[in-house]
N, C-alpha and C positions, 0 to 999 in steps of 0.2 A: 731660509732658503735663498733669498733674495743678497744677501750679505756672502755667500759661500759659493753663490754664483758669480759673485761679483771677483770674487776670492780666484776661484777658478781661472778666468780671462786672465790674470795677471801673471801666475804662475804655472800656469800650463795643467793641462790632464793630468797625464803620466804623474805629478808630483801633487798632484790636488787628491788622485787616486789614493797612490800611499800613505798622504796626509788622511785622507778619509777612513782607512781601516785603521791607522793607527790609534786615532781618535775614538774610534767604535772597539777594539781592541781594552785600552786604559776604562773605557766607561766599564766595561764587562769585566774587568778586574774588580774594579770598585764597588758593584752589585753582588760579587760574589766572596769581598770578602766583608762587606758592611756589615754592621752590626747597627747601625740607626737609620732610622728616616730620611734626615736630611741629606745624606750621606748615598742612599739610595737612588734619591731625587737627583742628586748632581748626578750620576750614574748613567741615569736615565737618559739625561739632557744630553750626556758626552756622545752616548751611543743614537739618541736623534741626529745630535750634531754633525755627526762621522756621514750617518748615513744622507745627511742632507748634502753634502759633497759629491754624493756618488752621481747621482742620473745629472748634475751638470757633467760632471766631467766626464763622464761616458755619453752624454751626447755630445759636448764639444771633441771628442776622439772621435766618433764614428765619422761624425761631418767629417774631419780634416782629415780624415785617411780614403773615405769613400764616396761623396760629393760627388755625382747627383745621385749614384745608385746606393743610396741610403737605406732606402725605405725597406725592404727585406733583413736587411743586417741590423737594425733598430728594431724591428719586432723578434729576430732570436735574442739580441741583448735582455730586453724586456722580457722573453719569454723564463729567462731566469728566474725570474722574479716569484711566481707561479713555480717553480720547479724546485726552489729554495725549499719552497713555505711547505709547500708537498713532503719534501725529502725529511724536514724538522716534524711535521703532524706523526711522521712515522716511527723516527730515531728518537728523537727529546723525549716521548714518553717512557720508554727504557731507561734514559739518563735518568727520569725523575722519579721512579721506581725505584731501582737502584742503590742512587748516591744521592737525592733529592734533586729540589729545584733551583739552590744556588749555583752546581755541577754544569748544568743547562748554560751558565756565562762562564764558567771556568772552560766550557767547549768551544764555545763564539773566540775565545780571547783567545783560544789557542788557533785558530782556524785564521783568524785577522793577524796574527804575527807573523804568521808563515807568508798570507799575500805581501806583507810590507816587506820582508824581508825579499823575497822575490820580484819584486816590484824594481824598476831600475830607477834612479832619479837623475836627474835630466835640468840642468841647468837654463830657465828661461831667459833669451839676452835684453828682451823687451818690457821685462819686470823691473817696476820701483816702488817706491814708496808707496804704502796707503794714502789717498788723498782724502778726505769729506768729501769736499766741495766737489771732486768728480764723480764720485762715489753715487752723490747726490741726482747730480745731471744724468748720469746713466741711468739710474735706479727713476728717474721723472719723465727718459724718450723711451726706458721700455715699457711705461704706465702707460703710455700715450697712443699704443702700436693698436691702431682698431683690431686688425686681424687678432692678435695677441689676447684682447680681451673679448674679441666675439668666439674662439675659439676654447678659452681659459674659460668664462663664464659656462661655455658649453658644458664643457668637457668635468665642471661643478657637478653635476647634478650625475653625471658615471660615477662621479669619485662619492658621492652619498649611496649609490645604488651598491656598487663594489664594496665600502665599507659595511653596508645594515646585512648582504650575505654570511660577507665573512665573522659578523658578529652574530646574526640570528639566524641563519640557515640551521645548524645544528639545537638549537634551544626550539625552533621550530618543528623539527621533525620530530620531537622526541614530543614535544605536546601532542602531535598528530599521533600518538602510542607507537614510535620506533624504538625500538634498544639503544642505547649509548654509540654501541659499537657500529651498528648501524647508519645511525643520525652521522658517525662519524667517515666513515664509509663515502654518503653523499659529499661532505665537503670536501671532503680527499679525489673528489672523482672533480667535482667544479676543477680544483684545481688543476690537475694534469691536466684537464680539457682545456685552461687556460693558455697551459704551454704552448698547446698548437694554434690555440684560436688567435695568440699574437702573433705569431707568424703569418698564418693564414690573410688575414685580415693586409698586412702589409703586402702580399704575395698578390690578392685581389685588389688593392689600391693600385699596384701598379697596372697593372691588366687591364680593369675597368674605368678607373679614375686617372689616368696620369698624371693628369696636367687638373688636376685639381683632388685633394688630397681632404680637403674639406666637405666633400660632398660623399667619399669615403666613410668620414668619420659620423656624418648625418645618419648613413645607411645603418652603420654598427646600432646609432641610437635608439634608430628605429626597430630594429632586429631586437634589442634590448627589451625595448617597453613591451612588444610584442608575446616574447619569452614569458615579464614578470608577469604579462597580464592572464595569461594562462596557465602558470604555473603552480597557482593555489586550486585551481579546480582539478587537476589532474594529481596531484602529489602525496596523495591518501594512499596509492596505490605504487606497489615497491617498484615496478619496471618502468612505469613510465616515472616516478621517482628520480630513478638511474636517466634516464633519459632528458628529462629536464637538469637534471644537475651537469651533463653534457653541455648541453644547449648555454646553461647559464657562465655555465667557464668560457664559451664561447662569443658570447659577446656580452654579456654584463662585469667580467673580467680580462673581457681583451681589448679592452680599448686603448689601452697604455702605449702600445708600439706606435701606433697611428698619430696619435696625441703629442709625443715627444718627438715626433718627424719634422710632423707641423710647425710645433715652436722652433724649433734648430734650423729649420726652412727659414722661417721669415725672419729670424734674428740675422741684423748686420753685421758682417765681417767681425770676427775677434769679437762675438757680445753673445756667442752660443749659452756661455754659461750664465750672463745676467739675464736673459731671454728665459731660459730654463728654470731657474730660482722664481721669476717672478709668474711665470706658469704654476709652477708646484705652490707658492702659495697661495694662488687662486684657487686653486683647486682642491689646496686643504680645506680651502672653506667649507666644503662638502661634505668633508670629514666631520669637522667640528662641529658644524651647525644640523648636519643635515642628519646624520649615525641618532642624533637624542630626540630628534624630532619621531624619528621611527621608533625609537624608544619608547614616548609619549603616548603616540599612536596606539603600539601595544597594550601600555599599564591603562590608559585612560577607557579605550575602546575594547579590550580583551580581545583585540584581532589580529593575527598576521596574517591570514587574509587581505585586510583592509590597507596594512600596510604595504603590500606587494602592490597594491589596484594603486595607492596611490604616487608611488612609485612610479610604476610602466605611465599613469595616466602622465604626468609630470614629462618624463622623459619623452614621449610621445608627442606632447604638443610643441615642446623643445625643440628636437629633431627633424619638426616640419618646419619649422621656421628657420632650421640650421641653415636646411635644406634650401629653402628656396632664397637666401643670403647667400649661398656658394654659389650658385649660380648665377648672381648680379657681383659677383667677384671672381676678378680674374688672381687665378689662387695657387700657385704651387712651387716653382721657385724661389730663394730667397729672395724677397722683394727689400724688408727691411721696415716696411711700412708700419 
């Protein structure tokens, strides 16, 4: 992420864009017509790789065409996202009914060719060479950016909460004796709730928070832990079920919009996308570390209960400290810092 951020700045969105589907395109060929493992694996990689392109270069686009009235336009971006995953829990299982599950990449690669072909490409005149050695320097002043990693640290422990839903919400409710179909239903409902709750969230940033966008994203946290921490004692029961699964797309999956404001804010002129990169992998950390930890939790402890409490508890005590850090920082514009 940090490398295709870097990638980005040099050669612009618009061509970093096309470059990104093209890439996720070729991987989704190669998954669907493999026949080995390793073969698969590179596959895999191509279609991370593509997609690691995209939120730089879609946040260095929104800055450079909308700067300072960002922040609405970065949570509809984002709210795709949520609107994707929705639209495929619905359609992909017909495809893999059907034709099976390699069919499922034979659709991606057809869908990604058509954006590259449509897609304009655009000559950058301030593009050259890859360097190391600056590569390096940039990739060491966006390490350095406090706001960057009090905000990226934050914004870790959403990205473990956001991933253990979308991994154990439905394996969850079906322990609690719901139907497949069902269990499937809630997660499908998270997410459309998600589509708005990114928007939303950036619509009430500006409104309540202007002139500090950090103390925004404390709020979500908070609103978060609040959700997870109530959400096992009520969730036995199918309406308030539906209800929590609202709530949870609402801010335990909306934080996204808010989050990539922030970094595109504080990143220096022309470094939206090194800024971006080195956000997302911060906060894959969360992913990585934090999704198995929940895992453990479960197999170790037979709870998800316990893992929801510990969870909300985590983000909770997080989100107060976010908190009263945004307000000893003056925080909203790009500063650069």
């Amino acid at each position: 992420s940090i490398f295709t951020g870097y990638f980005v700045d040099r050669i612009g969105y618009r061509n970093a864009m096309k470059l990104s589907f093209g890439i996720m395109a070729a991987g989704s060929l190669i998954v669907f017509k493999s026949p080995y493992y390793i073969t698969l694996l590179l596959g895999f990689y191509l279609i991370g790789f593509g997609y690691g392109v995209l939120t730089p270069a879609t946040n260095s686009h929104i800055m450079e065409e909308y700067s300072p009235e960002h922040l609405t336009r970065m949570g509809i971006k984002q709210a795709g996202v949520p609107m994707g995953a929705a639209m495929a829990s619905i359609a992909l299982p017909f495809i893999v009914l059907r034709a099976g599950v390699p069919y499922t990449y034979l659709v991606v690669s057809i869908f990604a060719i058509f954006v590259v072909l449509i897609l304009p490409y655009r000559k950058k005149h301030n593009s050259s060479k890859f360097n190391v050695r600056e590569y390096i320097s940039e990739m060491l002043k966006a390490g350095k950016s406090r706001n960057l990693l009090i905000i990226g640290f934050s914004a870790l422990f959403l990205s473990w909460s956001q991933q253990s839903v979308m991994t154990y919400d439905v394996l969850y409710f079906q322990k609690i004796k719901f139907g497949t179909i069902i269990a499937e239903s809630f997660l499908i409902t998270v997410l459309l709730s998600a589509i708005f709750g990114r928007i939303l969230w950036t619509r009430l940033g500006n409104i309540i928070f202007r002139e500090n966008h950090m103390a925004t994203f404390s709020i979500i946290m908070f609103s978060t832990a609040l959700v997870l921490l109530a959400f096992p004692h009520f969730s036995s029961y199918i309406y308030y079920a539906y209800i929590f699964s609202v709530l949870i797309g609402l801010t335990a999956i909306s934080w996204n919009g808010v989050f990539v404001s922030i970094i595109s804010e504080i990143a220096p002129p022309g470094r939206v996308g090194m800024f971006s990169g080195m956000g997302i992998l911060i906060i894959s950390l969360g992913t990585i570390i934090g999704t198995p930890i929940s895992g453990l939790i479960i197999d170790h402890y037979h709870s998800y209960d316990l893992m929801w409490t510990v969870m909300g508890l985590t983000i909770l005590a997080v989100s107060i400290i976010l908190f009263f850090i945004s307000m000893k920082i003056k925080f909203s514009m790009p500063t650069g810092k």
